[in-house]
C-alpha positions, 0 to 999 in steps of 0.5 A: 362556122357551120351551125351543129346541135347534136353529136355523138362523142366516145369519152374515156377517163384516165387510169390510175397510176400503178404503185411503186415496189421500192426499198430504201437503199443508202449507205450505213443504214440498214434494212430501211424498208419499203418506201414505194409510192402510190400512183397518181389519179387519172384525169376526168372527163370534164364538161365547162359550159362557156359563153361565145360558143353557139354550135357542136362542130368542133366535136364532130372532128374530134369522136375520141376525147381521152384524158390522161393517165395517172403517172405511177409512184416512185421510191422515196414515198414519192406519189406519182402526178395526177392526169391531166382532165380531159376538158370540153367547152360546150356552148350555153344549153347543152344537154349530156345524155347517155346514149346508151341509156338515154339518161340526162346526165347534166343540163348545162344552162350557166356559164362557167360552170362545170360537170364531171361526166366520167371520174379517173381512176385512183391510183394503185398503192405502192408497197410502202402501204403495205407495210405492217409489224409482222410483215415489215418487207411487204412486195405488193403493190396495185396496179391503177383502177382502170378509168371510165368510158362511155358514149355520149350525146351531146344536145344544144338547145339555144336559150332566148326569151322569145322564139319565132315560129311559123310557115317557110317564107312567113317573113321570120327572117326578115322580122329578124333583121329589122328587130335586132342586128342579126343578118339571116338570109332573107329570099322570096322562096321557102326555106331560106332559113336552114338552122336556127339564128339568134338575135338580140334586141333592145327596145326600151333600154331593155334587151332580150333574145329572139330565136328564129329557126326554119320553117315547119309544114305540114307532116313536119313531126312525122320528118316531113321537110325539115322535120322538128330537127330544130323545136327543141331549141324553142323549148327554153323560151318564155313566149312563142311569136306565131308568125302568119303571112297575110299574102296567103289564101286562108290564114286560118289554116296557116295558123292551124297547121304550125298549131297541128305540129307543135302539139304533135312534137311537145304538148308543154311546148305547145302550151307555151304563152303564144303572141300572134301576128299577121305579117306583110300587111303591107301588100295587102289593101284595107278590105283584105286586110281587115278580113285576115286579121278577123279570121285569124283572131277567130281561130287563135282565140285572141287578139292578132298584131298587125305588121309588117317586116319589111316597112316595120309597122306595127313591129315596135308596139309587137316587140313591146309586146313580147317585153311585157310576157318576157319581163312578167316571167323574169319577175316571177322567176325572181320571185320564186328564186327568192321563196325557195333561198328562204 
C-alpha cells in the first residue's frame, strides 16, 4: 500500500429532517388535531482513530465524504430517523486541522477513539409543536437545519520512541533491518528510502518503536532534496539516533549538517535527547576509526557509539542504549499522569 501522510478532504454533515404537516384523520373522532412529527437529525461527520492503519491513501480517492440526511417526520407523532454519520478511520496520529484557518481541530493519538469534526443538523419541527390553546389547528412546520461543511487537512505523524535520522546512505535502513524484523530497502546509493518505516524491537523483554525516514541534505528545510516532508514524523518520539557514516571524509561536518536542519525546521525538535553513533565501523581499520569517533564525540559534545549495521557490533549495547532514555521517559510520564489524576 502506497505510504501517504497529508490529505486534503471536503466533508459535509447532514441535514436535518423536515417537519410533518399532518392532522389526525379516523373515523368518529372529530377534530383530532395535528399530529406531525419532527424530522430526524442529520449524520455527523465522525474521525475514529483505529489501530493497523499507518497511511492516508484511501482518502485520496475518496475528497468528497457526505453523511447522511435526516429522514422527515410523519403523521401519527411520528419523528423521522436520524442520518446516518459519516465515519472515517484514520491511522494512530493523525492531526485534523482547518485548512482554511489552519486550526488544529483534534490530535488523535489513542486508538478507539473519536471526534465529531462536523455536527448534523437538527430536525425541523412538525406541526404538532405547534399547537397551543389559541391556535389548536397550527399549519406550520420547519424545515432541517442545514448541516455543516468544510475542508479539512488531514496529517500523519507516525508515533515511535526512537526516530533515526542522518545523511542518505548512513546505513538507517539497514540499521533497521538488523534491530527489528522490518524489511526496508537497503542499496548502495542515496535515498533508498523515500518514506518513513516503522520497525519494532524487542531487546530485553521489552519492545519499543523505532522510526526511520529518508534522508535529509544540505538545504533540506529550504525543500532541497526531499526537503523535511517527513520530520514531523520524528516530532512524537522520545530520542533521536543521530546516525553518521564512518566511510565518510569529515564526520563532523556530516553531524553538523543533520544539526543545521533540524534546528532550521523545529528548535523543539532539535532539542530532542539525541544518542549519536558512527556507523560502518567495519570498513574502517583501527587508526581510522579512533580518529573518527574522537572527531565527532568533539563535535556532538558527548560520547559517539561505535557500530556497525551490517556485522551488528556494538548494535545491542546502542539499542540498550536507547531502552534506557525510552524507559526514563515512560516512567516520568507515569508519574506526571499520576500527579495530575491526584
Amino acid at each position: 500500500m502506497k505510504f501517504l501522510d497529508e490529505v486534503r478532504i471536503q466533508v459535509k454533515s447532514g441535514n436535518g429532517g423536515a417537519g410533518c404537516l399532518s392532522f389526525r384523520r379516523e373515523k368518529f373522532i372529530e377534530r383530532g388535531g395535528p399530529d406531525g412529527g419532527d424530522g430526524g437529525k442529520g449524520g455527523d461527520v465522525t474521525l475514529h482513530c483505529v489501530e493497523g492503519l499507518n497511511t492516508l491513501i484511501d482518502y485520496r480517492y475518496q475528497p468528497d465524504i457526505k453523511a447522511k440526511t435526516g429522514r422527515p417526520g410523519a403523521g401519527r407523532q411520528r419523528t423521522g430517523a436520524n442520518g446516518d454519520d459519516a465515519v472515517l478511520d484514520v491511522p494512530v496520529g493523525t492531526q485534523v486541522f482547518d485548512d482554511e484557518t489552519g486550526e488544529l481541530l483534534a490530535d488523535l493519538t489513542e486508538p478507539g477513539s473519536c471526534t465529531v469534526v462536523l455536527r448534523g443538523g437538527d430536525g425541523g419541527r412538525g406541526n404538532l409543536r405547534f399547537k397551543t390553546s389559541t391556535n389548536q389547528a397550527p399549519r406550520r412546520v420547519e424545515p432541517g437545519w442545514p448541516g455543516q461543511e468544510a475542508t479539512l487537512r488531514l496529517r500523519l505523524k507516525l508515533i515511535a520512541d526512537a526516530g533515526l535520522l542522518g545523511l542518505p546512505n548512513a546505513g538507517k535502513s539497514t540499521l533497521l533491518a538488523r534491530a527489528s524484523r522490518a524489511k526496508p530497502k537497503i542499496a548502495d546509493y542515496p535515498f533508498t528510502t523515500l518514506h518513513p518505516q516503522l520497525g519494532v524491537v524487542g531487546f530485553d523483554d521489552t519492545e519499543f518503536v523505532l522510526a526511520d525516514i529518508p534522508g535529509l541534505i544540505e538545504g533540506a528545510h529550504e525543500g532541497v532534496g526531499l526537503g523535511v516532508r517527513f520530520l514531523g514524523h520524528l516530532e512524537r518520539c522520545t530520542v533521536l539516533l543521530h546516525l553518521v557514516d564512518g566511510t565518510v571524509e569529515d564526520v563532523a561536518v556530516a553531524y553538523a549538517t543533520i544539526r543545521a536542519e533540524l534546528t532550521a525546521y523545529d528548535a523543539d525538535l532539535a532539542a530532542l535527547p539525541e544518542i549519536v553513533a558512527l556507523n560502518k565501523c567495519d570498513a574502517l581499520d583501527s587508526d581510522a576509526r579512533k580518529e573518527r569517533a574522537t572527531q565527532l564525540a568533539a563535535v556532538a559534545d558527548g560520547p559517539v557509539s561505535e557500530i556497525s549495521a551490517v556485522s551488528g557490533e556494538g548494535v545491542p549495547e546502542l539499542l540498550g542504549e536507547l531502552l534506557r532514555v525510552i524507559e526514563e521517559a515512560r516512567e516520568a510520564n507515569l508519574e506526571t499522569s499520576g500527579e495530575a489524576a491526584g
